[in-house]
N, C-alpha and C positions, 0 to 999 in steps of 0.2 A: 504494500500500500504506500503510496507519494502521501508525503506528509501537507494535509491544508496549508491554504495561501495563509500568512501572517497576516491582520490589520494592512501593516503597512505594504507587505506583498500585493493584496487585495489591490488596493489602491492604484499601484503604480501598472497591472496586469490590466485591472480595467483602462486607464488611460491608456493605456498599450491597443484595447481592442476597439477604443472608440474613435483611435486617432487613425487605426486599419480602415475601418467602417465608413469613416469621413474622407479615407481617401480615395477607397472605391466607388464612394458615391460622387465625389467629384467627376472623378470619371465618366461613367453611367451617365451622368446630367451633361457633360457637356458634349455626349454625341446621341443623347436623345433629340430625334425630329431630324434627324440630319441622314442625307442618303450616305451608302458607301458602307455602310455595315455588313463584313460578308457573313453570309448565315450558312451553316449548315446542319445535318439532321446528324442527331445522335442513332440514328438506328431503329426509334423506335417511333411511333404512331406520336406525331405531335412533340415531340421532342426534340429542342431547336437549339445550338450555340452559336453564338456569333463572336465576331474578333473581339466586341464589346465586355462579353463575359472574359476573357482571353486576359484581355490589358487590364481588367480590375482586376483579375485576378494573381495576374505578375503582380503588379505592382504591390498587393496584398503582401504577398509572398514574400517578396523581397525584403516588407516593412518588417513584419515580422520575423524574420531569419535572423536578421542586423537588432532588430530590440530585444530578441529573448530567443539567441543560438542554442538553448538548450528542449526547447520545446520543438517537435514536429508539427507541421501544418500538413491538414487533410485538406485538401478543397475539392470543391468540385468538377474542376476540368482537369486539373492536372493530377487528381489523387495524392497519393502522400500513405503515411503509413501512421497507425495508432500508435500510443505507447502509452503510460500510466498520465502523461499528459501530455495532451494534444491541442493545437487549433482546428474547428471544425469551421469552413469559412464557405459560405456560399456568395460568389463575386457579384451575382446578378440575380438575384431569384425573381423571377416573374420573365423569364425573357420572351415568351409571348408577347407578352403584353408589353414589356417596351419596344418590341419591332412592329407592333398595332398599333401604339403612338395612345395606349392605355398607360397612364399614368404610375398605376399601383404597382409599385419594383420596390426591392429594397437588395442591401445588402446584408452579409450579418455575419457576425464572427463572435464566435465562442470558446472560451477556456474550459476544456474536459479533462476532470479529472479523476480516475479511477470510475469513468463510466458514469458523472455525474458534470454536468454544466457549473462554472463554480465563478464567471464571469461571464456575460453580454453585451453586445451592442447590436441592435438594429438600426440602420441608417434609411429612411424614405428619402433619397432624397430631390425627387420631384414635387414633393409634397411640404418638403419641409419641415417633416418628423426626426427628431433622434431619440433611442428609446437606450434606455442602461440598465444592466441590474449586476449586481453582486452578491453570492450568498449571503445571506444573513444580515444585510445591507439593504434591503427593498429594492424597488423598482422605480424607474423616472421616465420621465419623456419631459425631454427641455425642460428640466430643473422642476417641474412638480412632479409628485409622490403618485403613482399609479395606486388603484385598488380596483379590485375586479368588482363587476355591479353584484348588483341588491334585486333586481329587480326578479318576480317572480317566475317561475318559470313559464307559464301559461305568456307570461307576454316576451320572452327571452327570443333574442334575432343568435341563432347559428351558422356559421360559418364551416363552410366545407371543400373539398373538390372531388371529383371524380376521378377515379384513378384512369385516366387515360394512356399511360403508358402501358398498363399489363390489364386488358378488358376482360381478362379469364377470372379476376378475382369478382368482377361485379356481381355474381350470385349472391357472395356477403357481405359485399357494401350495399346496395341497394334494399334488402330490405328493412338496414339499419338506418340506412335515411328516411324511409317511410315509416318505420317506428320512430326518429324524434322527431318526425314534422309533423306528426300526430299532437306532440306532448308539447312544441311550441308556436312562437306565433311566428315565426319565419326562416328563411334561411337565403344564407349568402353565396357565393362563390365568387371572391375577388381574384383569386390565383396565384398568392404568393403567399406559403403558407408562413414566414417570417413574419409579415405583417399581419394576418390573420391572428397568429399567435401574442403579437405584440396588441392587437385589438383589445383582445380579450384581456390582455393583463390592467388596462386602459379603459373597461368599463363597456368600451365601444357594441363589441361582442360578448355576447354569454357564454359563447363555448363554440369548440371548436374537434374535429375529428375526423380523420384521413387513415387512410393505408399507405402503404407500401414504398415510403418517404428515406429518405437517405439521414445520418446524422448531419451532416449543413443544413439543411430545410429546418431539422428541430431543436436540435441543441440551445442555441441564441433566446427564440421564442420561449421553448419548456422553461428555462429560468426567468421569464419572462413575469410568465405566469405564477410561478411558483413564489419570487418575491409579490408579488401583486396580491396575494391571501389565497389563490387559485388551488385548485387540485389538478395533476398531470399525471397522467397514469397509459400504460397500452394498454389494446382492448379487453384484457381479461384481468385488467384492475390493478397490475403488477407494475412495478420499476424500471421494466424494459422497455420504454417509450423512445430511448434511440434506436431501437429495432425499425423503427419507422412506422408504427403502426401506433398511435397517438391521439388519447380523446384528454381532452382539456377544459378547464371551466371557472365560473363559479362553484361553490362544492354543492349546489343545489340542483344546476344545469350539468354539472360531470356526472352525477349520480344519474341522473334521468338518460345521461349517452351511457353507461358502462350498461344498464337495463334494456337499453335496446340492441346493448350487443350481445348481452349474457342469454338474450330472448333466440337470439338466433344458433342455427347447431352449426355449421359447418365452420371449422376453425378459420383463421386468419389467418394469413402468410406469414412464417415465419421464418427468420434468418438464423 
């Protein structure tokens, strides 16, 4: 076991991922709307990178290599390898929808350690969001104190997406979406589950739950929520939410997603 970040560790690891976060969003922002992005397909149905993901993600990389040589960085294009602590950094999450000229993108980088999120930042930065958290330290977005809402479930807006990369799992997503659209009053699908995740630590969103999700998509967020008063858990209620497979919330709205997946038999995809 990697011994916990110290107080003052804390401190200087978050500055570390918020100053990664801010400079990939830089990035990101100043070649959003602008032609000349080459894009190409991961392989899979709907699955897109472009040079954009590429260059925030160097530049990521590089930041962090030079600030904290002793840590490995995982990202998402270039991979990377685990170890007792890691960067889990996704350059561009939403790249759909920044090559749609949809707004909702973020970036996000997080400090794992021993298979737990232990620092975040989410970067919007077309929107103009930065969102922080540090264990045991709360959660912020632009210097005020996040808390996950209150509001009841019956009136609660959910946030989700469809797993469009692997359509073979939709037997068990689908009828868990139709059991909590049952139990609330809406649901979303903006498309970057970083921001999604940072919604809900923010009050924005009630809850939130996806499959088949990489550790950069969650890690950032899950801490998110979890300083926010949230509950984060995968689908069978368990720890393993960097699996990718991740329902999140208020603890009012989490309990009502973990019941409409525990409602359904055929397991979840596991890693």
């Amino acid at each position: 076991m990697s011994p916990p970040a110290s107080g003052a560790d804390s401190r200087q690891l978050l500055r570390q991922a918020e100053e990664a976060a801010a400079l990939g969003g830089r990035i990101v922002a100043s070649r959003f709307g602008r032609p000349g992005a080459h894009v190409e397909a991961k392989g899979r149905t709907g699955d897109w990178v472009s040079t954009v993901d590429r260059e925030s993600e160097a530049a990521i990389r590089d930041f962090l290599q030079h600030a904290t040589p002793d840590i490995s960085v995982l990202a998402e294009e270039g991979g990377g390898r685990r170890g007792e602590a890691y960067w889990a950094v996704d350059p561009l999450d939403g790249t759909t929808n920044f090559l749609l000229g949809f707004p909702v993108v973020a970036v996000s980088v997080a400090l794992v350690q021993d298979e737990q999120p232990s620092v975040a930042a989410v970067r919007a930065p077309l929107l103009g969001l930065s969102f922080s958290a540090a264990r045991g330290r709360g959660a912020w977005c632009d210097g005020d104190r996040m808390r996950v809402s209150e509001r009841p479930v019956a009136r609660a807006i959910v946030a989700t997406a469809l797993p469009f990369r692997d359509r073979s799992i939709l037997p068990r997503y689908l009828p868990v979406l139709e059991a909590v659209f049952d139990r609330v009053e809406d649901i979303r699908r903006p498309g970057a589950a970083a921001l999604d995740l940072a919604w809900v630590a923010a009050g924005v969103f009630d809850g939130y739950f996806e499959l088949n999700l990489s550790v950069w998509d969650v890690a950032a967020g899950a801490l998110l929520v979890q300083e926010a008063g949230g509950a984060v858990t995968d689908w069978d209620g368990g720890s393993n939410y960097l699996s990718g497979n991740v329902m999140a919330g208020s603890p009012a709205t989490h309990a009502v997603l973990l019941a409409a997946a525990a409602n359904v038999a055929t397991d979840a995809p596991r890693r």
